[in-house]
NUKOL-420298 format. One line per 5 residues: number of its first residue (from 0); their letters; for each residue x, y, z of N, C-alpha, C, O. Coordinates in Angstrom, 1 decimal. Each point is the difference from the previous one (the first is absolute). Layout:
NUM = A = X:Y:Z:X:Y:Z:X:Y:Z:X:Y:Z; ... .
//
This chain:
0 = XXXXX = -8.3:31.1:-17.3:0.3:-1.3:-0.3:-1.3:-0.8:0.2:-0.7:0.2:1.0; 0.3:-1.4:-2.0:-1.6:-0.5:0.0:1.1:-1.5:0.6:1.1:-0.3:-0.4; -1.9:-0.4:1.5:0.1:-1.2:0.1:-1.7:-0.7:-0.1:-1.0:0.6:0.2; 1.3:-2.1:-0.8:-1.1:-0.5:0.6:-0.3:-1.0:1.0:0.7:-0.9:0.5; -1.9:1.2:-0.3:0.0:-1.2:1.2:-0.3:-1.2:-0.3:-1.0:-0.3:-0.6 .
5 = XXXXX = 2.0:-0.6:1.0:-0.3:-1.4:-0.2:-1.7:-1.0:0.1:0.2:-0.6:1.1; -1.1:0.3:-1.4:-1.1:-0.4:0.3:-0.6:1.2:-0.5:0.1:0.7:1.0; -0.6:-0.2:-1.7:-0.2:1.6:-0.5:0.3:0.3:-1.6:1.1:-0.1:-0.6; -2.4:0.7:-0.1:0.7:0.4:-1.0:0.2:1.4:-0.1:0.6:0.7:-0.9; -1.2:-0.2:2.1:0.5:1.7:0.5:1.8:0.6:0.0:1.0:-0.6:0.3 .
10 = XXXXX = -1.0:1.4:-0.6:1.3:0.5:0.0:0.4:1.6:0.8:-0.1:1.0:-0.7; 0.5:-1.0:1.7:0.1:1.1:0.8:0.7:0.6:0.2:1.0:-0.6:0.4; -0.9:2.2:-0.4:1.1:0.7:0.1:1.0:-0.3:1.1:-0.2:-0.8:0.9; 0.9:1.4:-1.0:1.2:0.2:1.3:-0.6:0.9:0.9:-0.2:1.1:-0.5; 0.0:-1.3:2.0:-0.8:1.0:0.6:-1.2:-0.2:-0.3:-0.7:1.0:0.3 .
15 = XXXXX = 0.0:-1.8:-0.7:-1.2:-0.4:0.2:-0.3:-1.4:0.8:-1.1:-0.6:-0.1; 2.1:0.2:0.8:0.1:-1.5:0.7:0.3:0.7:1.3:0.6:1.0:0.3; -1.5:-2.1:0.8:0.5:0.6:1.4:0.6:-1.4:0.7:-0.4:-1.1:-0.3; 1.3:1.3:1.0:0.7:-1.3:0.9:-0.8:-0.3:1.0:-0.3:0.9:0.7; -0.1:-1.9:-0.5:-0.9:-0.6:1.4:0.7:-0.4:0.8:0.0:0.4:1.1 .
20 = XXXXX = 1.4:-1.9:-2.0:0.4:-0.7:1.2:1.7:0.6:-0.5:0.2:0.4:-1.1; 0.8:-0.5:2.2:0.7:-0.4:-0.1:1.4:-0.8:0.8:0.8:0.5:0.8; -0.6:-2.1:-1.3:0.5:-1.1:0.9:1.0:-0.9:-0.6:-0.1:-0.5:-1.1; 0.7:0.3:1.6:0.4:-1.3:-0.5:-0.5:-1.8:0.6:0.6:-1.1:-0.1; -1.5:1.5:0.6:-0.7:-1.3:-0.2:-0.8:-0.3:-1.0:-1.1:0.6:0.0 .
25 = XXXXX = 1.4:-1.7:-1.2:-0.7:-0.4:-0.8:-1.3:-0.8:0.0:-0.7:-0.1:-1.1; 0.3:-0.4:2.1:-0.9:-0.3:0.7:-1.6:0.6:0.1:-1.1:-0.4:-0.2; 1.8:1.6:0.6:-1.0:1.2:0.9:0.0:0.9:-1.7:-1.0:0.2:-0.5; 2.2:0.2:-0.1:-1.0:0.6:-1.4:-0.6:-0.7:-1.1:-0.6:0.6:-0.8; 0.8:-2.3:0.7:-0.7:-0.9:-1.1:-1.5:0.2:0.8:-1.0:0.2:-0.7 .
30 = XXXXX = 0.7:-0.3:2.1:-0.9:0.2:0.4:-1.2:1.2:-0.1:-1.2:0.0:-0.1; 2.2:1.0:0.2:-0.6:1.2:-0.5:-0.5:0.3:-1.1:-1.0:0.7:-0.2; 1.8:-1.5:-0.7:0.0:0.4:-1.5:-1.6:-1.1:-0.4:-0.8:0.4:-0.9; 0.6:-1.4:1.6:-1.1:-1.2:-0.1:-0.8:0.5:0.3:-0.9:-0.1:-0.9; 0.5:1.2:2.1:-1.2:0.7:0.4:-0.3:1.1:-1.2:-1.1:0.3:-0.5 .
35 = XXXXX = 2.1:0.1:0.3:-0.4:1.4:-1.3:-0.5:-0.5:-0.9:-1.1:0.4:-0.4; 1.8:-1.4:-0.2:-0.1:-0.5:-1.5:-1.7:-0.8:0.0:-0.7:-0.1:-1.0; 0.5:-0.4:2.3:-1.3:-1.3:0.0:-1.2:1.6:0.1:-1.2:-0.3:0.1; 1.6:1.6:-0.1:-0.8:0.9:-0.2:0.2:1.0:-1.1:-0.3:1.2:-0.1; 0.7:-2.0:-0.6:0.3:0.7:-1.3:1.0:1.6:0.1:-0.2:1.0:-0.6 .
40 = XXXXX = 0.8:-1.2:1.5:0.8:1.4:0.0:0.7:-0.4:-0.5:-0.1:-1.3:-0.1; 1.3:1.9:-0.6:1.0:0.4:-1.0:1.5:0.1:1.1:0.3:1.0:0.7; 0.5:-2.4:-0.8:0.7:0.5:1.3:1.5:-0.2:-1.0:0.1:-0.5:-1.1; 0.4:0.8:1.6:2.0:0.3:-0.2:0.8:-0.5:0.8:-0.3:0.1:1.2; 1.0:-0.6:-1.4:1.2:-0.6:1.1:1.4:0.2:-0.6:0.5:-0.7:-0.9 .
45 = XXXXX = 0.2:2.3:1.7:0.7:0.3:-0.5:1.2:-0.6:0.6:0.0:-0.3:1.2; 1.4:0.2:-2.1:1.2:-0.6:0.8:0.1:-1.6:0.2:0.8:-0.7:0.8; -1.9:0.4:-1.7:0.0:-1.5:0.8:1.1:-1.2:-0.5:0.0:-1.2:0.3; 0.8:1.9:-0.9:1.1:-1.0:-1.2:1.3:0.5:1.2:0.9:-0.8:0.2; -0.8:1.9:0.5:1.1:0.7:0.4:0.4:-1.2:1.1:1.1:0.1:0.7 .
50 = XXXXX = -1.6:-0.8:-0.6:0.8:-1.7:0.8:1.4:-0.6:-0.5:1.1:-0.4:0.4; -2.1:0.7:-2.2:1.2:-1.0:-0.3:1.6:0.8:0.0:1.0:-0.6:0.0; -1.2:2.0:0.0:1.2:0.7:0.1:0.4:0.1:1.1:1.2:-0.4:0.2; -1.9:1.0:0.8:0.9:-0.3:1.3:0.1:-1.7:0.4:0.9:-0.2:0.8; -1.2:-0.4:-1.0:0.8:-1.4:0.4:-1.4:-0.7:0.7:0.0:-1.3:0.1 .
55 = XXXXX = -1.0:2.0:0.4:-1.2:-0.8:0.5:0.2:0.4:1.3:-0.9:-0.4:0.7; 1.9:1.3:0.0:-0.4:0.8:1.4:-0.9:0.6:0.5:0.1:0.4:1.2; -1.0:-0.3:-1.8:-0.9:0.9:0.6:0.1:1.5:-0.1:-1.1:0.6:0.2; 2.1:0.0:-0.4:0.4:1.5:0.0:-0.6:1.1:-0.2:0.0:1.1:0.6; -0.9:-1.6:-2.1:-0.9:0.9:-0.4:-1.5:-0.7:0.1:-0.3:-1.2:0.0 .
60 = XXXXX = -0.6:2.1:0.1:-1.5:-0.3:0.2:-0.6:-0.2:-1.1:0.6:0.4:-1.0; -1.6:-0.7:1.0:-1.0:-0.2:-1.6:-0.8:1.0:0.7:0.1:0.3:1.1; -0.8:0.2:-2.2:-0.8:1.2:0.1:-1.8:-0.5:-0.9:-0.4:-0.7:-1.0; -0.2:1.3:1.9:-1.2:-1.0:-0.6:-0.9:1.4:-0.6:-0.8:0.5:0.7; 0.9:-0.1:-1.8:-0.7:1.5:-0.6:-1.2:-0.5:-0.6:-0.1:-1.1:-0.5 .
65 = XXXXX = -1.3:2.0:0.6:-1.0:0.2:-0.5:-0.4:1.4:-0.8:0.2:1.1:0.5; -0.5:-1.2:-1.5:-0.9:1.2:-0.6:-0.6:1.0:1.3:-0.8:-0.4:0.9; 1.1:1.8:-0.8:-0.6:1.0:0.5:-1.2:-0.4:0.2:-0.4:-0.6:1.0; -0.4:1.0:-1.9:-1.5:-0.5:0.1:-0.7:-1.1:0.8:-1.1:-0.1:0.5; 1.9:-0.6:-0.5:0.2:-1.5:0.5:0.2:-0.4:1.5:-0.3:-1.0:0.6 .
70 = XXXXX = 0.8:2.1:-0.3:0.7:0.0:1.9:-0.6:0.2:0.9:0.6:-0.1:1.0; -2.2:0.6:-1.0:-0.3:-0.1:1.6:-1.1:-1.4:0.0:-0.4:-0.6:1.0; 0.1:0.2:-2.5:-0.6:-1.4:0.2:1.1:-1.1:0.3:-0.2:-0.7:0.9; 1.2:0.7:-1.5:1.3:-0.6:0.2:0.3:-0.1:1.5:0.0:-1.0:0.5; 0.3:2.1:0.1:0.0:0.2:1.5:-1.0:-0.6:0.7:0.3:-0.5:1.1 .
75 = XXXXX = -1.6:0.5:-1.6:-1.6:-0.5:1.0:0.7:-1.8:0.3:0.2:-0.7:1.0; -0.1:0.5:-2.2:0.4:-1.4:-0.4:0.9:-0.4:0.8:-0.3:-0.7:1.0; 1.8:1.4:-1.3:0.9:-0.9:0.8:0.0:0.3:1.7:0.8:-0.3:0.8; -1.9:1.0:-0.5:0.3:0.5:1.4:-1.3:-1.2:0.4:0.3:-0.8:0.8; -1.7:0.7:-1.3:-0.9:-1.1:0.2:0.7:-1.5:0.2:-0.5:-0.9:0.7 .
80 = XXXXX = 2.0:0.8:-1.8:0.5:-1.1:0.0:0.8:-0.2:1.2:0.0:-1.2:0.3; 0.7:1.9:0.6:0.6:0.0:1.1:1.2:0.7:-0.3:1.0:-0.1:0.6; -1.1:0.6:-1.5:1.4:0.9:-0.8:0.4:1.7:0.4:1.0:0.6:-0.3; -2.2:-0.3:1.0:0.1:1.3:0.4:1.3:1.0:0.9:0.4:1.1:-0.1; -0.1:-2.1:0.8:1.6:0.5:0.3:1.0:0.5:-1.0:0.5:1.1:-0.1 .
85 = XXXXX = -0.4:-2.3:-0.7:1.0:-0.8:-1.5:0.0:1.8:-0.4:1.0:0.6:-0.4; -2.0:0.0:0.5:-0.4:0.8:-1.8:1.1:1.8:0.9:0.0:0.5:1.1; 0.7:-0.3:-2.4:0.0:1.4:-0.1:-0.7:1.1:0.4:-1.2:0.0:-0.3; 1.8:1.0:0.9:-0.8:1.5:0.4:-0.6:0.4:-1.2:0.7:-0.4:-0.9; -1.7:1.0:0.7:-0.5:0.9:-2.0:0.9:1.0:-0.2:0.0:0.6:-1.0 .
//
């Protein structure tokens, strides 16, 4: 399945995206997404509508995906930003 990434005219396989964050603070991933994007990384924010189905609880997390290729600068980034806890095991 090809998605694309929003901000991006790239289009990436399935299994070619790695997860960095994943939270339900909206906060801490618009943030995340500002450091990638103000470096021209190619970022994803998956699940981010799933609010309006569960009711706005919090329940489910947003998922903040980058291009494979993309992930250990992606990582340098959000971990320089103070994000380095935030981020996913590889």
């Amino acid at each position: 399945m090809r998605h694309p990434v929003p901000g991006s005219h790239r289009v990436y396989e399935e299994g070619n995206v790695v997860e960095l964050i994943r939270a339900n603070d909206v906060v801490l991933i618009g943030f995340a997404q500002s450091v990638l994007e103000a470096a021209d990384i190619p970022v994803l924010v998956a699940d981010e509508h799933m609010s309006a189905l569960e009711g706005s609880i919090g329940a489910f997390g947003r998922r903040l995906l980058v291009p494979s290729d993309h992930a250990a600068q992606a990582r340098r980034l959000l971990t320089d930003a103070g994000l380095g806890h935030e981020l996913r095991r590889p």
